[in-house]
C-alpha positions in Angstrom: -98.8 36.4 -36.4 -97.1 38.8 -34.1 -93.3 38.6 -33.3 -91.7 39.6 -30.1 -88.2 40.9 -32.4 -86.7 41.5 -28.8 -86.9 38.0 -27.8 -85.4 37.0 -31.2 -82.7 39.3 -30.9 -82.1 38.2 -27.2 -81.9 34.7 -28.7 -79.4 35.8 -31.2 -77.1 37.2 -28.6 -77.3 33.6 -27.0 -75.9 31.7 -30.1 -72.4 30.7 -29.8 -70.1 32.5 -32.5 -69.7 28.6 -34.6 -73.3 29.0 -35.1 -73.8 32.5 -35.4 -72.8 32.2 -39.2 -75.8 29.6 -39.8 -78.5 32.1 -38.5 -76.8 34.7 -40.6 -77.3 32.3 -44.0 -80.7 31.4 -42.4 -81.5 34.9 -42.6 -80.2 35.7 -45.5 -82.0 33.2 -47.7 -85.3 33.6 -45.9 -85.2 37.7 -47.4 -83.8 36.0 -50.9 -86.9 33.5 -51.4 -88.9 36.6 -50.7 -86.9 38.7 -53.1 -87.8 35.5 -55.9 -91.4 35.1 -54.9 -92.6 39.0 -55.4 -94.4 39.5 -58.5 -93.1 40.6 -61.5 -94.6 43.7 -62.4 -94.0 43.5 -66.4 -94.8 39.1 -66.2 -97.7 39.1 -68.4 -99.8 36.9 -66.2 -99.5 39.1 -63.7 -100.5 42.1 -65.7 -103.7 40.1 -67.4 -104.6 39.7 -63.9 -105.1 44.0 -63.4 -108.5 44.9 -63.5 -107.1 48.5 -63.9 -104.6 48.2 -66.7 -107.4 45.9 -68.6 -109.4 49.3 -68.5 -107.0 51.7 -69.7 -106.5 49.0 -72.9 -109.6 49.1 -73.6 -110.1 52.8 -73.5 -107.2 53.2 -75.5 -108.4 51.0 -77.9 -112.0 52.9 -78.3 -110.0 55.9 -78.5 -107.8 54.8 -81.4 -110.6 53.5 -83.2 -113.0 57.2 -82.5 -109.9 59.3 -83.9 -109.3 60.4 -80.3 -105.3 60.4 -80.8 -102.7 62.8 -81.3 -99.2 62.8 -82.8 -96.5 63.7 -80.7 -96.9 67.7 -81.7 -100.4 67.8 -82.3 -101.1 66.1 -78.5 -98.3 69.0 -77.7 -100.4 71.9 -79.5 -103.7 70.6 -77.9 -102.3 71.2 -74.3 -100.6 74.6 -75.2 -103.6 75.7 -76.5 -105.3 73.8 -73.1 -102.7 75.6 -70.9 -103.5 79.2 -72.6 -107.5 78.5 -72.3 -107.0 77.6 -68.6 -104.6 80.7 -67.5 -107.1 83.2 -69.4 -109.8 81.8 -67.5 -107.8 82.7 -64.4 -106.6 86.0 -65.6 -102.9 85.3 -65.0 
């Protein structure tokens, strides 16, 4: 639906000043009920719904259960040693 803004704004300038504080609330709650209405991002129904994030569970789950996970310094260690690897193969 396309909205001429100018007319509404023409409008606006039209309203007598009683009435100008209606429009104002008007306004104000029509951007709050859009505020409420967004989507959660961490509402689990939401998040059951992404076909994406699903994925990555499940890859992190075969991983966990190949042995494909690192502690904290061994996950460090692998891309150290990664990082090294990578810059001899460009001769920096």
């Amino acid at each position: 639906m396309s909205v001429n803004r100018e007319k509404i704004k023409q409008l606006i300038d039209l309203i007598p000043d009683q009435d100008a504080a209606e429009v104002l609330d008007f306004i104000e709650y029509i951007n709050w009920k859009r505020e409420r209405e967004k989507p959660d991002p961490l509402n689990a129904d939401f998040l059951s719904k992404d076909e994406n994030l699903i994925e990555q569970i499940n890859l992190s789950q075969l991983d966990r259960q190949a042995g494909r996970v690192y502690e904290k310094e061994e996950g460090l260690d692998y891309l150290r040693k990664k990082v090294k690897d990578f810059e001899r193969g460009q001769n920096l």
